[in-house]
N, C-alpha and C positions, 0 to 999 in steps of 0.2 A: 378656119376651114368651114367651108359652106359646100353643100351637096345635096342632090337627090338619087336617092338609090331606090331599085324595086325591093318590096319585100319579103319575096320567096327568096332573090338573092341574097340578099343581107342575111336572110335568116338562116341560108344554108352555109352561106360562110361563120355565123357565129358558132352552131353546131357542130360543126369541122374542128375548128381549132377553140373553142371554149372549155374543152374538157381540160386541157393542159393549165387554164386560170384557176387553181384552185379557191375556193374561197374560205378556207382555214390558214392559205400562207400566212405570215408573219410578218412577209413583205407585202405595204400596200399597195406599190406600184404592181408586181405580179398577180394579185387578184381581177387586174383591169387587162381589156383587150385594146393592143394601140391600134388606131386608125391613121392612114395616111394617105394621102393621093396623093398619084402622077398622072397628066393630065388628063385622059378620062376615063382611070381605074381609082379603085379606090382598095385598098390594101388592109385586111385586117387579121392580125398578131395578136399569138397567145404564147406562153413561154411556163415551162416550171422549172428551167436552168437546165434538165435534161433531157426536154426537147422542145422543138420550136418549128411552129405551124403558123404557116401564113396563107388566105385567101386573097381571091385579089379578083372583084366583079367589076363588071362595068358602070360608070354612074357619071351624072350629068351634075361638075361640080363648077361652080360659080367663084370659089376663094380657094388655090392649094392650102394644104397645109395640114398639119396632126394634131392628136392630143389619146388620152386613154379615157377609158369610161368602163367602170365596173361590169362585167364579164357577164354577171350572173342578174346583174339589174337590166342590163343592154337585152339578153336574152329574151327575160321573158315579159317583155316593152315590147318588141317586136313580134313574139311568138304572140301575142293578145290583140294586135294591130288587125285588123281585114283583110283579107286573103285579098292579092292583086290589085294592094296600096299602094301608095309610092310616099317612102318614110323621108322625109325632107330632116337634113341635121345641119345645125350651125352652131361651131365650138367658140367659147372665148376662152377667157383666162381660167375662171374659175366654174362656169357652168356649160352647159351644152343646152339648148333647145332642137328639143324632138319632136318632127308632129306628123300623123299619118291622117289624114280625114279630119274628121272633130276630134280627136286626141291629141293634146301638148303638155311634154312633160319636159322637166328640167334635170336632169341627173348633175351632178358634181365632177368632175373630170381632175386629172391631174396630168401636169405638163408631158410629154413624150420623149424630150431630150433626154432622161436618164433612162427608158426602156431600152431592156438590152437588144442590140443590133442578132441578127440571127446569123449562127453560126454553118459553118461548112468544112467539109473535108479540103485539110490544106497541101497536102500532099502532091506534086506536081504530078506522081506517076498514079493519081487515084485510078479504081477499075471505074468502066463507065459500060453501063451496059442495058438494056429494055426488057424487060419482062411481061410477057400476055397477061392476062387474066387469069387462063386456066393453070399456066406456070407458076403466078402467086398463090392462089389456091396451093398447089402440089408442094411448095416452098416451105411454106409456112402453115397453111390450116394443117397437113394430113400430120406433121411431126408434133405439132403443138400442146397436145395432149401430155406427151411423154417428160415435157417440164414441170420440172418441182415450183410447186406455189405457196410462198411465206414459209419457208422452210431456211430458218437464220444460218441452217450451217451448209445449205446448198443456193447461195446467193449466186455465186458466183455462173449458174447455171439455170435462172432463171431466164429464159431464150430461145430462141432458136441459132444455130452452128450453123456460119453458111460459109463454104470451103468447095475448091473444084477440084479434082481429082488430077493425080500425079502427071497424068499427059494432056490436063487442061481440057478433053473432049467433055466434059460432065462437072454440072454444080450440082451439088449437094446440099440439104438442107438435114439436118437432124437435132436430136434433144433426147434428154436423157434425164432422171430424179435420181440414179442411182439402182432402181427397180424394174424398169421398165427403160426401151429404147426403141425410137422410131428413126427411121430415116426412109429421104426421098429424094430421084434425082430427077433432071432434065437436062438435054443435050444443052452444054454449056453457049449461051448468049454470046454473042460480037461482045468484044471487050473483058467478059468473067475471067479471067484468064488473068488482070492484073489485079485480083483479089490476093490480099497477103500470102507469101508461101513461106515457109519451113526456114527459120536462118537457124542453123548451129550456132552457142556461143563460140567464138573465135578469140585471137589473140586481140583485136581492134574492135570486142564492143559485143554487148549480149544479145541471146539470140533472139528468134523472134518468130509466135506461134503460128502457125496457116490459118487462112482463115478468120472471121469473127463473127462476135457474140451477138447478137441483135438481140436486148432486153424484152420482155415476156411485154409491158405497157405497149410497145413502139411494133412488135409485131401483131398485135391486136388492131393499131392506126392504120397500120401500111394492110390489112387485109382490106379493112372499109374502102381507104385510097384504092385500091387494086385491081375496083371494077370494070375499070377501062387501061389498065394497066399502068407499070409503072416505067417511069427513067430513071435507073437511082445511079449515083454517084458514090462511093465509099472507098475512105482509106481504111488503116488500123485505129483510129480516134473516131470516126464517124461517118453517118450513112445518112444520104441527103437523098430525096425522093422526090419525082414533081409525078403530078396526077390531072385528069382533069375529070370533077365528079359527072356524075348523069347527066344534071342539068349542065351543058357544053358552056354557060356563061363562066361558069364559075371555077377555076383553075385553084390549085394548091401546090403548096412546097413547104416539104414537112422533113425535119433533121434531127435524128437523137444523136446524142453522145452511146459509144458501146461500152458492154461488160470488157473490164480487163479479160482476154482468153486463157482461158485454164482447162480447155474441154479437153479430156482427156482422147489421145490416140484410140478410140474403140475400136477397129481393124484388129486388133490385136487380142479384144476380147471377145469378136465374136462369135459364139459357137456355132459352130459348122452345119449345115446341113446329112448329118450322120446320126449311126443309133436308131433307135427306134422312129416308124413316125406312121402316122393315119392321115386321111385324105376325109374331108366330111363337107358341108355345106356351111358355110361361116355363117348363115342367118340365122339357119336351126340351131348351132353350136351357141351361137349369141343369146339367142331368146331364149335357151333353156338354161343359162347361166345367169339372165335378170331374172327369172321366173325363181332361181334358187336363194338367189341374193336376194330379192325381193321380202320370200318368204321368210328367211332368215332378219328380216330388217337392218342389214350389216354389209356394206361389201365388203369390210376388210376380213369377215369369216373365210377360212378356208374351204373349197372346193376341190372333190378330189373328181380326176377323171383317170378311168381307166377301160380294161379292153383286153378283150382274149384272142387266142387264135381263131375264136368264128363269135360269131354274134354280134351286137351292138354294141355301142360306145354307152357307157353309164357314169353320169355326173350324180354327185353328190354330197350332200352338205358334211364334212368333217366335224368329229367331236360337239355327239348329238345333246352333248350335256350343255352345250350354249345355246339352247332357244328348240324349235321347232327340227326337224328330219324332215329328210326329205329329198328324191332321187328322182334325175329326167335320165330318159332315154333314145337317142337319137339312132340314126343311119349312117354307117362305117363304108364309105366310098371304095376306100383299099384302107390296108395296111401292110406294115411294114415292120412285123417282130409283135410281141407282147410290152403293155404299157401298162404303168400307173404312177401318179404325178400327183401334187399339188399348188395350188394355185389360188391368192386371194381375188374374192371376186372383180374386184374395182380393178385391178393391174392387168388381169389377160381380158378384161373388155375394152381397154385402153387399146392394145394391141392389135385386136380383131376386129375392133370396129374404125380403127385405123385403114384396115385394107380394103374395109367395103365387102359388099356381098358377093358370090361365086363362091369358088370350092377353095378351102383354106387347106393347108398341109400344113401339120404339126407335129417336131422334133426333137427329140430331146435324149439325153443318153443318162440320166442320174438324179435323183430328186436334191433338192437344193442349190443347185445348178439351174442351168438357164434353159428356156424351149426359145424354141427359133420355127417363129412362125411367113407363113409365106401365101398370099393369095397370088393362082394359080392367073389371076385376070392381071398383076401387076407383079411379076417375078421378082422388078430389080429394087421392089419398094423392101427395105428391113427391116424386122420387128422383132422384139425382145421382152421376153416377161420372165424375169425370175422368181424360182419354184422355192414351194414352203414344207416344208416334213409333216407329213399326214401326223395324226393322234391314234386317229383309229386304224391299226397294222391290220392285216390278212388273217393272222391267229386269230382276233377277236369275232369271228366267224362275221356269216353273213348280216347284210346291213336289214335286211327284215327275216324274221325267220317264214317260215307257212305260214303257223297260224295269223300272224300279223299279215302277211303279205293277201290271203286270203281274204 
């Protein structure tokens, strides 16, 4: 293989798909990026078995042909090169010569016939379907939070859930730790529609769940991909994506394997919009909840809010025997009934800073139970923080008395 490539492109393609080569694998061929041409692209593959990303620039190549070359040495060879070089590469059997300007380096290469070929959804009826930008965004950034991270016994839920709704008009994207739950939709894409649905097991074969899992790694890739949006392809085994980054040279096609689907039917758990609830400003609500947590140096300390028939809404640090006290006061838009709740700080800022800023509504019917929050700028977006049983009750009188407050 002989070529010349530019090296903004080379460089943007090895950055693309370099992260997938790790350099702890075990396997020596997987720490390498393959390179390959067809006649005048030039092809470059990164793989960690569970997913596999391929660039593919343009380049003025003299000999086809392939070979790999260490991921992480290839990188930052070219990242050191001159900006609007042109990195000239000729493979043989056992070396490569690279040279951009007065720089020639030799790396060690290893053969590319046993790198594994990249996979795809094989399913004849996969769904096929385009997604904008601002739709990847909605998809995947707004729910992504609400996923559990290194949590051994919530693996299976490391993800985002993308599923279309019973009459197919609406894709869904959501995620859940088990605490917290976000979802978000968009009018369902041309094609969402043959996204896996619902089989009963039957007499002739077991069932089979709606929707799937897209792993927490692979929707972090496909967010980067997403700026110009995506095409993806996906059966029940995997979800195949092509992009084309900023730079219009440089095209990608990027494919994980999914999480087995176990998401649970949440429709069924979630709480209604009933019971009590207040109407406030999601930013002020926000910032006086880092402002508590902060002070506290804990988000998992508990935060109580509550609220009477007339006055302001008062947040406050529960159970002042763990660290610093300490109470904001905000502005009560409406409400609806008398309230008090608990909530750790990290989980209802997941929720609220989900919906973005405007007037947030917050409801809930019972502590230790769930509130069901709702920004008034995005109705059909739903959000979920479940509540923690205060320490400090009503009986134990007020939270400063006079003189203190004084």
């Amino acid at each position: 293989m002989k070529l010349i490539a530019e090296r903004t492109h080379l460089l943007a393609a090895l950055k693309t798909v370099g992260h997938l080569a790790q350099k702890k694998n075990p396997i020596p061929l997987l720490r390498h990026v393959r390179l390959r041409t067809v006649g005048r692209l030039l092809f470059v593959a990164a793989t960690d078995q569970d997913a596999y990303a391929e660039a593919e620039i343009p380049a003025d190549v003299e000999r086809q042909g392939s070979t790999t070359i260490d991921a992480d040495v290839l990188q930052r060879m070219v990242n050191n090169f001159a900006d609007g070089s042109q990195v000239y590469i000729d493979a043989g059997e056992a070396l490569a010569t690279i040279k951009a300007g007065r720089s020639r380096y030799q790396p060690p290469v290893l053969p590319a016939d046993d790198f594994p070929a990249m996979f795809a959804p094989k399913e004849k009826d996969a769904a096929r379907f385009t997604l904008m930008p601002e739709e990847v965004k909605r998809l995947l950034v707004v729910p992504r939070p609400a996923a559990p991270k290194g949590q051994a016994d919530k693996q299976q839920l490391e993800g985002v859930y993308l599923h279309t709704s019973d009459d197919d008009r609406t894709l869904w994207a959501a995620a859940t730790d088990g605490l917290t739950f976000i979802a978000a939709d968009i009018p369902a894409p041309e094609g969402a529609a043959k996204l896996p649905k619902l089989v009963e097991p039957g007499e002739h074969g077991a069932g089979r769940p709606r929707g799937l899992m897209v792993p927490m790694d692979a929707v972090g890739h496909l967010i980067k991909l997403g700026e110009n949006g995506l095409e993806i392809e996906a059966d029940t085994n995997v979800l195949a994506a092509r992009a084309g980054l900023p730079s219009s040279a440089v095209k990608v096609s990027y494919a994980t394997r999914l999480i087995d689907n176990r998401f649970p039917p949440y429709e069924r758990f979630l709480p209604p919009l009933e019971g009590v609830s207040i109407l406030v400003e999601a930013g002020a609500f926000a910032d006086a909840i880092k402002r508590l947590a902060d002070m506290a140096g804990n988000e998992e300390r508990p935060i109580a809010i509550e609220w009477e028939e007339e006055g302001d809404l008062s947040l406050w640090l529960d159970d002042h025997a763990d660290g610093i006290y300490g109470t904001e006061t905000i502005d009560i838009i409406c409400r609806h009934g008398v309230g008090r709740f608990g909530a750790r700080a990290g989980l209802i800022l997941k929720v609220v800073e989900a919906g973005g800023r405007g007037q947030l509504e917050i409801w809930f019917s019972a502590e230790r139970k769930a509130a069901r929050l709702r920004n008034l700028d995005d109705q059909e977006m739903i959000a979920v923080a479940w509540l923690c049983e205060l320490r400090r009750r009503p009986h134990h009188g007020a939270v400063f008395n006079e003189e203190e407050a004084a």
